[in-house]
PAMARMI-868252 format. One record per residue (C-alpha): residue in three letters; x, y, z. Coordinates in pm, 1 decimal, padded with zeros to 6 digits. Example, Ala and Ser with C-alpha at 12.3 -4.5 7.8 and 13.67 -1.06 7.14 Angstrom:
% PAMARMI-868252
('ALA' (01230.0 -00450.0 00780.0))
('SER' (01367.0 -00106.0 00714.0))
This chain:
% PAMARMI-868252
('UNK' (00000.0 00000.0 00000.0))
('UNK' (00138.8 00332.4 -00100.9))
('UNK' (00246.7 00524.1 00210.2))
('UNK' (-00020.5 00840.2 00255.4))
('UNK' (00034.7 01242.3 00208.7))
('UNK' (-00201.4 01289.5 00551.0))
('UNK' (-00105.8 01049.9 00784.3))
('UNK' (-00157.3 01265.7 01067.4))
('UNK' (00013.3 01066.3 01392.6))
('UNK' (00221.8 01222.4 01651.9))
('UNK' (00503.1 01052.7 01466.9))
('UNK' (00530.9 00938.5 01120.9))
('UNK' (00809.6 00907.6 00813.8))
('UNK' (00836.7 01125.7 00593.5))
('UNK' (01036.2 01139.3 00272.4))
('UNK' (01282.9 01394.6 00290.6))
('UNK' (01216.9 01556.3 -00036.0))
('UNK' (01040.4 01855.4 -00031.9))
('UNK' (00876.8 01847.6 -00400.1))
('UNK' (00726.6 01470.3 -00276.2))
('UNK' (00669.9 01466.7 00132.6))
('UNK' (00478.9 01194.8 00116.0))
('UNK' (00404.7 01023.7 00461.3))
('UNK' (00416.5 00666.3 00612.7))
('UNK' (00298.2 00615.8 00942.9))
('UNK' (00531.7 00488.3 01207.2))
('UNK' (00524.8 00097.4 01184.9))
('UNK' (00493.0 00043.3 00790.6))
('UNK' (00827.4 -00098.8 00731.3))
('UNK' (01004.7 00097.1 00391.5))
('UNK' (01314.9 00208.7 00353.9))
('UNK' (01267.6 00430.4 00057.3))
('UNK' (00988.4 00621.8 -00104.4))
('UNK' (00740.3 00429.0 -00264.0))
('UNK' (00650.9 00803.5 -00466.0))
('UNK' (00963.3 00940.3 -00583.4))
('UNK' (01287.1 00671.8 -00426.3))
('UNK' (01348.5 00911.2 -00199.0))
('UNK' (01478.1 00841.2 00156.7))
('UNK' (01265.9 00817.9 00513.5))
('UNK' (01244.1 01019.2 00799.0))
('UNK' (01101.9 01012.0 01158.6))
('UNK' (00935.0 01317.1 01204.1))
('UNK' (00731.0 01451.0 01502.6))
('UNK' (00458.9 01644.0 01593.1))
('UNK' (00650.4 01830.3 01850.2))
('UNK' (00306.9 02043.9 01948.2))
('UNK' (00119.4 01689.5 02095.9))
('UNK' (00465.7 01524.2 02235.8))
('UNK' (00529.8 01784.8 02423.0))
('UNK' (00901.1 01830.2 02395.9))
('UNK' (01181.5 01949.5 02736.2))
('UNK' (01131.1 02326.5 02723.8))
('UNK' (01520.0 02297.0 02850.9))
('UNK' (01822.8 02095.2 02752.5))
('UNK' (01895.2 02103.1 03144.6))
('UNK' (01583.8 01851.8 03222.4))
('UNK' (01777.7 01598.5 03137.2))
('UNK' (02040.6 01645.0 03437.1))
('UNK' (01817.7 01514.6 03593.4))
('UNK' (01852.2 01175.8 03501.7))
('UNK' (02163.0 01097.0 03673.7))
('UNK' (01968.2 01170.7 03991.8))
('UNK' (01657.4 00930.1 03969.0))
('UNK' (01507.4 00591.3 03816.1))
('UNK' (01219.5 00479.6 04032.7))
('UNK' (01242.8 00146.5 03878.7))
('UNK' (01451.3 -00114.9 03694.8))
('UNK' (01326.9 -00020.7 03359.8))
('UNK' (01354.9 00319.2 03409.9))
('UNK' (01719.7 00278.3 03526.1))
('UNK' (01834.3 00061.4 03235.4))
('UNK' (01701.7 00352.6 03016.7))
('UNK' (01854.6 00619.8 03211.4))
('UNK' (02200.2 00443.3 03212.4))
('UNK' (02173.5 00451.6 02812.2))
('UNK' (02338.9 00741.6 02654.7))
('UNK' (02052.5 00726.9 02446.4))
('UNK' (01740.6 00666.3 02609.3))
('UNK' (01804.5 00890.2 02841.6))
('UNK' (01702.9 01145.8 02629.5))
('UNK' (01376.9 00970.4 02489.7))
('UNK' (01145.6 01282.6 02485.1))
('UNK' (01353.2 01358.4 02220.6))
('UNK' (01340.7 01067.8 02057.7))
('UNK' (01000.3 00978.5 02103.3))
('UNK' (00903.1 00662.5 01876.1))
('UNK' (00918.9 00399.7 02121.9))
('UNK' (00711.6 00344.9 02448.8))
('UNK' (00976.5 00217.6 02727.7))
('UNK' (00888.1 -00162.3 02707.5))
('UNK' (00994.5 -00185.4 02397.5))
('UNK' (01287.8 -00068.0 02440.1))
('UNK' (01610.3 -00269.7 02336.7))
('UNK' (01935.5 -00145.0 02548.6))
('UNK' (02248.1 -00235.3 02622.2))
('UNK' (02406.7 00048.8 02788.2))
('UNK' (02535.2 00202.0 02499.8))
('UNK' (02606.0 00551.6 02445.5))
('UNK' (02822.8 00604.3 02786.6))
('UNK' (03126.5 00773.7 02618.1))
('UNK' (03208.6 01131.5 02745.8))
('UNK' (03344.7 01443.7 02573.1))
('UNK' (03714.8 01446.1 02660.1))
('UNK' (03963.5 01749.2 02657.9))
('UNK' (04232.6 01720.1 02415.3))
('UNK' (04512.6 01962.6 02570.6))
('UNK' (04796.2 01775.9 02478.6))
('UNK' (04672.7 01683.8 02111.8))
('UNK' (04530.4 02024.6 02040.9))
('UNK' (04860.8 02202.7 01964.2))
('UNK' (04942.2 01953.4 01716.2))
('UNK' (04636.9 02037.0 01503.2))
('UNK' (04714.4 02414.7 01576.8))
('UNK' (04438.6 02493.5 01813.2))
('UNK' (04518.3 02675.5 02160.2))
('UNK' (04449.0 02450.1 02467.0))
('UNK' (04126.4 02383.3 02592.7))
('UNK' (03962.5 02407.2 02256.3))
('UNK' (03943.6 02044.8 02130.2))
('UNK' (03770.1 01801.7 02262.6))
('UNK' (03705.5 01419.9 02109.4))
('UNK' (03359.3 01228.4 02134.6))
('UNK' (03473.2 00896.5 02210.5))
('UNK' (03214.5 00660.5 02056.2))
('UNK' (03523.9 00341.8 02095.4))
('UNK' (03349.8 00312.9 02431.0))
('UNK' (03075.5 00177.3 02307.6))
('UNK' (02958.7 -00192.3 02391.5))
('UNK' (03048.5 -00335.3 02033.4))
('UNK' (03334.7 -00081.9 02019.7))
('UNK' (03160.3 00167.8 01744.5))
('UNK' (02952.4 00466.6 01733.5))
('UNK' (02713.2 00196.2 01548.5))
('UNK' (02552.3 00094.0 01846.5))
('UNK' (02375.2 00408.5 01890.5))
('UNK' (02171.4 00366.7 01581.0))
('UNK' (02107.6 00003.1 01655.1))
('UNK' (01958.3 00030.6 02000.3))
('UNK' (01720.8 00238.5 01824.9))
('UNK' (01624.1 00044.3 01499.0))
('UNK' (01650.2 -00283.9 01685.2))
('UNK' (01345.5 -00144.7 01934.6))
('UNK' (01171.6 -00072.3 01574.7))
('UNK' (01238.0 -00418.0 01491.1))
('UNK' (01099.1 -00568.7 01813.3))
('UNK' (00758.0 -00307.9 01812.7))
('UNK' (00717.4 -00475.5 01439.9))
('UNK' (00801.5 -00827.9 01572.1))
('UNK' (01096.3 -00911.1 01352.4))
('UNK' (01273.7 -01236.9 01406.2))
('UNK' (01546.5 -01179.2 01092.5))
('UNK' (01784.1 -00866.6 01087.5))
('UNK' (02012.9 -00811.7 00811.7))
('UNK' (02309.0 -00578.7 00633.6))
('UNK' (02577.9 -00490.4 00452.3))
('UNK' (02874.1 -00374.2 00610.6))
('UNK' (03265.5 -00299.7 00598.0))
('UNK' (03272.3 -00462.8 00944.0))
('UNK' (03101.5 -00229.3 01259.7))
('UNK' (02739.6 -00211.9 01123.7))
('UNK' (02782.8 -00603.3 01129.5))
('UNK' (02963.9 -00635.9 01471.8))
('UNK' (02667.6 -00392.6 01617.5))
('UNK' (02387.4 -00586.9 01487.9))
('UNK' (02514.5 -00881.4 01562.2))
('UNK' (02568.7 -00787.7 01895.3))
('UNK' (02214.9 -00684.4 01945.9))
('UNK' (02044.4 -00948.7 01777.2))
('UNK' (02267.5 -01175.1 01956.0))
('UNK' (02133.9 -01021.2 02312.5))
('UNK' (01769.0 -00930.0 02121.1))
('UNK' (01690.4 -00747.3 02525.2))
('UNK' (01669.5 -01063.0 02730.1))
('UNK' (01399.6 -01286.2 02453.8))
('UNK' (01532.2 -01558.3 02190.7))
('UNK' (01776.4 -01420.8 01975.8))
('UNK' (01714.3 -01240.9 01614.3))
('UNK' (01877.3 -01390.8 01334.5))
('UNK' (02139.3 -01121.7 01186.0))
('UNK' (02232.4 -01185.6 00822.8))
('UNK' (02543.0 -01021.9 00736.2))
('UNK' (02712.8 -00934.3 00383.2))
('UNK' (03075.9 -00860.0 00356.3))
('UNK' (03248.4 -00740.3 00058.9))
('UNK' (03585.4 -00984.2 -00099.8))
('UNK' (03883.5 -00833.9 00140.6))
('UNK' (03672.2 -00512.3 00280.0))
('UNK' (03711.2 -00607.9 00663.6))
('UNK' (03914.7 -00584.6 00973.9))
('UNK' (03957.0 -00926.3 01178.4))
('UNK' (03857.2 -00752.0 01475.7))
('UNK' (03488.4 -00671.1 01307.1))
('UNK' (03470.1 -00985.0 01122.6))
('UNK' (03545.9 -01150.5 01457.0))
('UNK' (03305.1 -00956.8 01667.1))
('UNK' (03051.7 -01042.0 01410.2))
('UNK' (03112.1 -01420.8 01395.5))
('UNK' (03170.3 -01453.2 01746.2))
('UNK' (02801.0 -01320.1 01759.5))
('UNK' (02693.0 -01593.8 01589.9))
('UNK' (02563.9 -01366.5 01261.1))
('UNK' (02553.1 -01576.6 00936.1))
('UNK' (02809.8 -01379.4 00756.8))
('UNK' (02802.3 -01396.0 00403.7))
('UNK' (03165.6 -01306.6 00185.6))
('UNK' (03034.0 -01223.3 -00168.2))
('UNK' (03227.7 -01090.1 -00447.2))
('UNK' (03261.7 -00711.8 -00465.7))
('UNK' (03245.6 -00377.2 -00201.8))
('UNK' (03022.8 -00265.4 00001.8))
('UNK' (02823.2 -00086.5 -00259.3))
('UNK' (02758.1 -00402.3 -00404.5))
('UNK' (02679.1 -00565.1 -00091.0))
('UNK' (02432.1 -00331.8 00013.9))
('UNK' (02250.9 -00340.4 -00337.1))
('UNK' (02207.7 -00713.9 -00267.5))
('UNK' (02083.0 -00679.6 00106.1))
('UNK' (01858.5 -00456.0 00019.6))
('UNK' (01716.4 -00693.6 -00266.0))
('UNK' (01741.8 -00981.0 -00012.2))
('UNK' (01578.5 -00758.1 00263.4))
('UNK' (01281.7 -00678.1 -00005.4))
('UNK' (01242.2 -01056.8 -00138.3))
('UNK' (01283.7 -01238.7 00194.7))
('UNK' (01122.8 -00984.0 00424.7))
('UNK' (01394.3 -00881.7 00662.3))
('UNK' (01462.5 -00623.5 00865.4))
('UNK' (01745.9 -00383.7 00709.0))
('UNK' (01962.4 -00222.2 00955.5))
('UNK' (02168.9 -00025.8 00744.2))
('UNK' (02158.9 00345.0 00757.9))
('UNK' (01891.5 00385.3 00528.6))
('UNK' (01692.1 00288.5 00801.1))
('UNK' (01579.9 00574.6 00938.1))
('UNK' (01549.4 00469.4 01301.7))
('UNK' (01934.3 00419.2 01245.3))
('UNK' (01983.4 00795.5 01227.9))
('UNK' (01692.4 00857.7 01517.8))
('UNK' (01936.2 00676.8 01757.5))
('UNK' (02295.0 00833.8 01628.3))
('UNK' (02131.1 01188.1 01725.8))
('UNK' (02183.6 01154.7 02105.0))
('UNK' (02605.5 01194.9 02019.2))
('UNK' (02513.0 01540.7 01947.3))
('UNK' (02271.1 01553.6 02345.6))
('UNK' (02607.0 01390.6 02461.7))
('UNK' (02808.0 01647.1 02265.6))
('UNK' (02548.0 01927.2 02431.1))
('UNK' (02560.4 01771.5 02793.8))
('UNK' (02936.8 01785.8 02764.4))
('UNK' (02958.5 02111.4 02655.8))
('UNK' (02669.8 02216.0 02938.1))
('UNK' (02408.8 02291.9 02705.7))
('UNK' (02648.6 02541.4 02468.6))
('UNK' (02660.9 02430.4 02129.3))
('UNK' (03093.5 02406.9 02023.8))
('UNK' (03184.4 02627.8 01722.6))
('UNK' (03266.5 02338.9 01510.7))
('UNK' (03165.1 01983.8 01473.0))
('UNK' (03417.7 01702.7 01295.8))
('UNK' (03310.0 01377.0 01170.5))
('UNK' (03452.8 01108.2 00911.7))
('UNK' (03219.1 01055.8 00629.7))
('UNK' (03188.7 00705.1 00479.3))
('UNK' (02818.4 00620.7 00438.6))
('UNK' (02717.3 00943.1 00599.1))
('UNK' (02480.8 00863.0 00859.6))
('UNK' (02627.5 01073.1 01117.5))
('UNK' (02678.2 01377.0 00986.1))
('UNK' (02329.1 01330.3 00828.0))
('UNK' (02161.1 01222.5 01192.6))
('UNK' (02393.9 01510.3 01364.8))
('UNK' (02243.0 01769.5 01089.4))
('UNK' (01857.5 01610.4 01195.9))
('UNK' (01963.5 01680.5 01540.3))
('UNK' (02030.2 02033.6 01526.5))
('UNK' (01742.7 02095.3 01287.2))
('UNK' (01472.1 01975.3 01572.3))
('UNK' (01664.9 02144.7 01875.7))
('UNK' (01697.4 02434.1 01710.4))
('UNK' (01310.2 02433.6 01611.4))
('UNK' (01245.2 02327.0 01962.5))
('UNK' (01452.8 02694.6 02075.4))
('UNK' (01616.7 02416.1 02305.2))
('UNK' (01950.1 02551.4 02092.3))
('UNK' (02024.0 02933.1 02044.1))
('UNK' (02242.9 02864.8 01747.9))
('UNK' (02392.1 02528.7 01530.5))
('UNK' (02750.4 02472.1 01487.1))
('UNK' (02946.6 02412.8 01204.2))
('UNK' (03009.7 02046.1 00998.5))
('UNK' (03280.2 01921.6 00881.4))
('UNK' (03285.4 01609.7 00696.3))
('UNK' (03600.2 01442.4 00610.8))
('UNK' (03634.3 01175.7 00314.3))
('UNK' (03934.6 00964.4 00272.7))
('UNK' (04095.4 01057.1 -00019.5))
('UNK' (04026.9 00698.9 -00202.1))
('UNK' (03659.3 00712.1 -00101.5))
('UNK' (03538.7 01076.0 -00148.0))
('UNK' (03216.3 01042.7 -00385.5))
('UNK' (03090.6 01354.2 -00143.9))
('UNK' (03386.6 01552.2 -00207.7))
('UNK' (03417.7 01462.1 -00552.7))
('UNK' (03051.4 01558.8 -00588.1))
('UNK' (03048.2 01881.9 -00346.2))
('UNK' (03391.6 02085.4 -00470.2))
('UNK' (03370.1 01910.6 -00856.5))
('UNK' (03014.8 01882.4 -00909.6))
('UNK' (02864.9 02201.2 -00727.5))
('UNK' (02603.9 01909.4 -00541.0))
('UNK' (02383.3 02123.5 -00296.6))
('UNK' (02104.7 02048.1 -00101.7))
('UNK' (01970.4 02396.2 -00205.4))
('UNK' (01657.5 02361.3 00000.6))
('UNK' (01571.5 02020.0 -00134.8))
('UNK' (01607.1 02082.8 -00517.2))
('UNK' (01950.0 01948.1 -00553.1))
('UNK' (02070.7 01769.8 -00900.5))
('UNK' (02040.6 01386.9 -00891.6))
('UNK' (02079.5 01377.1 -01254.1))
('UNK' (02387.9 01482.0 -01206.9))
('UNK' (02497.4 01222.8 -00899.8))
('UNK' (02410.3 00931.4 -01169.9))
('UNK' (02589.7 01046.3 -01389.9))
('UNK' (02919.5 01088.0 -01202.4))
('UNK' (02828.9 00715.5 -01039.2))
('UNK' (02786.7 00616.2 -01413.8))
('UNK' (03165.9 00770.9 -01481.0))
('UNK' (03245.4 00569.6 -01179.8))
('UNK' (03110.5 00246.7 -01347.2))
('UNK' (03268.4 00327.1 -01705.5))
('UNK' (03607.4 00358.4 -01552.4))
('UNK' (03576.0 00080.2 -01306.1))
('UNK' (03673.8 00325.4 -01028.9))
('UNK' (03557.3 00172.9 -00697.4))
('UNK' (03655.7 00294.8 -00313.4))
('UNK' (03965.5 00189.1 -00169.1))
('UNK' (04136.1 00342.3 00124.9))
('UNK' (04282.7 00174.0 00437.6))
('UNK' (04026.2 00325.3 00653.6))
('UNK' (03828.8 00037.7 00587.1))
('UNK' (03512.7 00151.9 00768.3))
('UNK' (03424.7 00447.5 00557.3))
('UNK' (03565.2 00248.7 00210.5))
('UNK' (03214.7 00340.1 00062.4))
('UNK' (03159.3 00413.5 -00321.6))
('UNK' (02814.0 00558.3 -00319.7))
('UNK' (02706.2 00690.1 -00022.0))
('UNK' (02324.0 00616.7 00072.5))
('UNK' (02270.5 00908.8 00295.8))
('UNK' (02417.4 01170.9 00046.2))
('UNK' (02071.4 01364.7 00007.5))
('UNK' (02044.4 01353.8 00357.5))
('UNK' (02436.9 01493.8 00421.4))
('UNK' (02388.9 01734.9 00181.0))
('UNK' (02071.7 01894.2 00393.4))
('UNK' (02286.6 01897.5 00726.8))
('UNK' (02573.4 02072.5 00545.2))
('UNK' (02316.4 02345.4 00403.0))
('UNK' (02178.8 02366.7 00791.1))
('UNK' (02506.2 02365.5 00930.4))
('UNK' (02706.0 02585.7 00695.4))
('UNK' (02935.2 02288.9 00626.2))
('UNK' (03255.2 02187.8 00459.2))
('UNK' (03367.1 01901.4 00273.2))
('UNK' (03739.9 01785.7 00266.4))
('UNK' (03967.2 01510.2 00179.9))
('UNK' (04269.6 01394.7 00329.7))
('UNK' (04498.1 01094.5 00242.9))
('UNK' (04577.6 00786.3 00368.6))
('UNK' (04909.2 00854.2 00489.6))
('UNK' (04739.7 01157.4 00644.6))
('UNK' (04486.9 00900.8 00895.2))
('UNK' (04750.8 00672.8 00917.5))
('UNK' (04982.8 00977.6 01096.8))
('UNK' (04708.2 01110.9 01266.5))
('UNK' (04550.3 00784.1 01420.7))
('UNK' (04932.6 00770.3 01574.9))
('UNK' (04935.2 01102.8 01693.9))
('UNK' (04555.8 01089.1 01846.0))
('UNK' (04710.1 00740.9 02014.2))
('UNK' (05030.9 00961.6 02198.7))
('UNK' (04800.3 01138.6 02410.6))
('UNK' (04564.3 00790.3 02544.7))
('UNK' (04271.1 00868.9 02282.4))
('UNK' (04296.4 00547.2 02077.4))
('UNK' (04089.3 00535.9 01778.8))
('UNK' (04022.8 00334.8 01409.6))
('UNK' (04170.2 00452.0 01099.0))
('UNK' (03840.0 00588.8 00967.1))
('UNK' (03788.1 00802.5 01331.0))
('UNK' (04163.0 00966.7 01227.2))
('UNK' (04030.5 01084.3 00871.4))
('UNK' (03827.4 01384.9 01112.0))
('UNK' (04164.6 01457.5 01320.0))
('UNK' (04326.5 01514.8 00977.0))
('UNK' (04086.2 01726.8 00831.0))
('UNK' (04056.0 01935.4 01090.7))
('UNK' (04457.8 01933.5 01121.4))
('UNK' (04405.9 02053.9 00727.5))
('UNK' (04111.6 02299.5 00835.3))
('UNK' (04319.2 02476.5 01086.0))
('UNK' (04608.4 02542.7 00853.8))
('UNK' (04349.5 02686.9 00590.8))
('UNK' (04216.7 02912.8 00845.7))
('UNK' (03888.9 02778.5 00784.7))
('UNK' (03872.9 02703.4 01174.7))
('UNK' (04038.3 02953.3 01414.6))
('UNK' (04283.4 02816.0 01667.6))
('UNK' (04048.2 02972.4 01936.3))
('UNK' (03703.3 02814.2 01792.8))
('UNK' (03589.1 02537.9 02045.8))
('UNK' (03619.8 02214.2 01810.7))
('UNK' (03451.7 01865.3 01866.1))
('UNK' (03606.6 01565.4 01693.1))
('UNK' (03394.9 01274.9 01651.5))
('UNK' (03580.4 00912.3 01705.1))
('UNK' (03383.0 00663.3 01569.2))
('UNK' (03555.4 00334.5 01743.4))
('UNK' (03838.2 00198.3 01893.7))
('UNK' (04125.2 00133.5 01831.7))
('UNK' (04155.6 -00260.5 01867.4))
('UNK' (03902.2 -00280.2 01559.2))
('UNK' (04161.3 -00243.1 01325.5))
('UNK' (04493.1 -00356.9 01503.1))
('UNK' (04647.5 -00528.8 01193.6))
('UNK' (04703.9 -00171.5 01040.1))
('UNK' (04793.0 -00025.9 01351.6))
('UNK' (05068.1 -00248.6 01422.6))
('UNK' (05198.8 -00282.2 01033.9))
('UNK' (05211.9 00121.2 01111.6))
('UNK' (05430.2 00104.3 01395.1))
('UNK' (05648.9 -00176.5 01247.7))
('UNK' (05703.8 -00001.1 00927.7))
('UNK' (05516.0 -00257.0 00709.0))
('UNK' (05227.5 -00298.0 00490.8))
('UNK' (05085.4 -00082.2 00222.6))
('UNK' (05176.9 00322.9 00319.1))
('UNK' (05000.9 00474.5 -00041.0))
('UNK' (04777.3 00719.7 -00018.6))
('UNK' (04517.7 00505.7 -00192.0))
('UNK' (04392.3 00698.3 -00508.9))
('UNK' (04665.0 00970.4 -00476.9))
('UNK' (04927.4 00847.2 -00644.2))
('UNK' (05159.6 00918.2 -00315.9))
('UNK' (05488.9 00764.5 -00322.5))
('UNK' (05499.0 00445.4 -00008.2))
('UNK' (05680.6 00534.1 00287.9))
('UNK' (05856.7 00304.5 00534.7))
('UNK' (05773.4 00464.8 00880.8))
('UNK' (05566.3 00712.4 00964.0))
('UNK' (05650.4 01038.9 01180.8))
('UNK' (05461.1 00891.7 01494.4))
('UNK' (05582.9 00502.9 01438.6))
('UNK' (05688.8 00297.9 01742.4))
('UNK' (05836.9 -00001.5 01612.9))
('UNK' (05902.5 -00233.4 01901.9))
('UNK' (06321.3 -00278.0 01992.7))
('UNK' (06529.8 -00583.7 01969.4))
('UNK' (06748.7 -00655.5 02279.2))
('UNK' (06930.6 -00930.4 02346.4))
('UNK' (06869.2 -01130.0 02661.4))
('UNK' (07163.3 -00925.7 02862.7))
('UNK' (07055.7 -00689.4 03173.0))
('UNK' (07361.7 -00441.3 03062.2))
('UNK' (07163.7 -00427.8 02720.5))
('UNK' (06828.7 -00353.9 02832.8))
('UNK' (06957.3 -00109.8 03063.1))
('UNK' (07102.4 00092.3 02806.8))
('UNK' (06807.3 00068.5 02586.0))
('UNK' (06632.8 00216.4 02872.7))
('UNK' (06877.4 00487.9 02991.1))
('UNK' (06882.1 00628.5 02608.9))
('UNK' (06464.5 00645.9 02583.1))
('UNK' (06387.5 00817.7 02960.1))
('UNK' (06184.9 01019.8 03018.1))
('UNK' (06407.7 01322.5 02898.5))
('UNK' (06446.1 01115.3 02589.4))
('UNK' (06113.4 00882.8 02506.9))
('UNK' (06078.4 00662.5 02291.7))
């Protein structure tokens, strides 16, 4: 049944296209627009749900729970701010503490980028259960799944969307386990996803190609078989990878930062940070939206590509998808396909680019690129000061390290770097960093391969002889480290 133009519920999706708009109401299961192919989202009638009239209500979470339930949701960096996420009655709910990473300070880093201390700060989404900032979209989508009564969860991923559902399906809030399906491109995954995902018991399927074909066939899969996608085109996804921006906020006691930084791969955060700001700022529970900055890696940067080469613009809705099908036809012609060693954002065609290019118009954003060699360098340098992160988290530490020397962002602007997950979820590349091996290109680039990089701790050799180790040890003190 097509989805309705007056659905009129509290809460309903919505496709985001202004020239189409057509509704769905909350618990018909589509992922795109039956009208126009547009994608979905959650939108609320803010006027009957009676939103916080303050940010500061939610302080007072950390204070109260008056039962079980009630404390498992408060406990969730993301449930605790449910008014503002308002699908889902409590008993639904599937949790598993995620979302209890904190804004840290980045003193020591900050100077390195060229910012003055006290000015950077890093959302640290490592610290999530399955080790990703995925889990935040999942705890959300998976309490879709269980309203609708969905038994079979599947997607395509380049390793933490898999680990994440897994995870939950795995734990599926205390009932019988889900059944997550899982399809991973030839080569396109870190052992520490893959083996978070199998470990989880997810059938994992290996199929030839990337992501991008991967995710065509899950979705076709998905349609034929009836499952439950949990991709990011799922707009319950993006619902749930808001509250980073209420953790950003509660961090930042209630004050918006100047700047927000954030790796783009499939670009659901950016696009759910960009939905975020929209509704607070409608809600007057913001006086003013920061910044975006979305970083590609160089060998995956169909948004850059499409943003600085193209001229793509949301321009209120109206923006040219002729002209995105025909670069992704160029693509095709010339077999040119993603390929970067930040692995998690190794995406081709991006299925939230409509949805990006909004939050950038909303946020007054910026698109860059940086290499490779450039995450590589910077994943070291963000691990010197005890902020450990993936490859993929790097590409924002770099871009802003590149934004900063533009003078796009002052060294005085308060900045917020998002880390998308830790750093054990890729430790193959970290190590072959620090030992000087393995593939150093700037993938795409044309950069000439480089033994060590400027931050590379390769471990020491020393024979079995106190007098040896000693010396090692006097000529790396502290005056002298390693």
């Amino acid at each position: 049944m097509w989805g309705s133009p007056i659905v009129t519920d509290p809460v309903l999706q919505q496709c985001v296209h202004p020239e189409c708009g057509r509704r769905y109401g909350l618990t018909e299961v589509v992922f795109r627009c039956r009208a126009c192919g547009g994608l979905l989202d959650v939108r609320y009638d803010w006027e009957k749900l009676k939103a916080p009239s303050s940010l500061s209500f939610f302080e007072r979470r950390w204070r109260r729970g008056s039962s079980s339930r009630e404390q498992a949701l408060d406990v969730s960096g993301v449930w605790r701010f449910r008014e503002l996420l308002p699908f889902a009655r409590p008993e639904h709910v599937i949790t598993l503490g995620e979302g209890q990473t904190l804004l840290q300070r980045a003193d020591g880093l900050a100077p390195h980028l060229g910012l003055s201390a006290g000015r950077l700060m890093l959302q640290y989404e490592g610290l999530n259960p399955s080790g990703s900032f995925k889990d935040n979209g999942m705890t959300a989508a998976f309490t879709v799944a269980r309203m609708l009564g969905r038994r079979r969860v599947a997607c395509a991923s380049t390793g933490n969307t898999g680990a994440s559902m897994a995870m939950y399906a795995a734990a599926a809030g205390g009932g019988p386990p889900m059944q997550a399906i899982v399809l991973i491109g030839s080569g396109k995954i870190a052992c520490g996803k893959l083996a978070q995902t199998l470990d989880y018991g997810a059938l994992t399927l290996q199929i030839e190609g990337d992501f991008d074909a991967c995710l065509r066939r899950v979705v076709e899969a998905a349609d034929r078989l009836n499952l439950y996608l949990m991709n990011s085109m799922n707009p319950f996804r993006l619902e749930g990878q808001k509250a980073i921006m209420y953790r950003v906020l509660e961090g930042c006691a209630w004050e918006p930062p100047d700047w927000i930084v954030v790796p783009g791969g499939n670009l659901g955060n950016c696009s759910a940070f960009g939905k975020a700001f929209e509704e607070l700022h409608t809600l007057g529970l913001v006086a003013r939206v920061p910044r975006l900055a979305v970083i590609n890696a160089a060998g995956a940067n169909a948004l850059y590509k499409l943003y600085h080469n193209r001229g793509i613009r949301w321009n209120g809705g109206h923006w040219r998808r002729d002209a995105v099908d025909a670069y992704y036809a160029e693509c095709d012609a010339t077999g040119r396909r993603a390929r970067t060693l930040a692995s998690a954002i190794e995406i081709g065609r991006p299925v939230n680019l409509s949805k990006a290019l909004r939050a950038l118009e909303l946020m007054n954003g910026v698109v860059r690129q940086v290499s490779d060699e450039e995450i590589l360098d910077h994943r070291a340098l963000v691990g010197r000061f005890g902020f450990g992160c993936e490859p993929a988290s790097a590409a924002a530490v770099a871009g802003l390290h590149q934004l900063v020397r533009e003078q796009i962002i002052g060294r005085d602007e308060r900045v917020v770097c998002v880390l998308t997950g830790h750093q054990l979820k890729d430790a193959e590349t970290i190590v072959g960093y620090h030992a000087g091996v393995g593939a150093r290109e700037s993938a795409g680039t044309g950069a000439t391969p480089r033994a060590a990089g400027p931050w590379s701790n390769a471990p020491r050799s020393v024979p079995d002889r106190l007098e040896d180790i000693i010396e090692v040890l006097e000529s790396a003190g502290p005056e002298n480290p390693a």
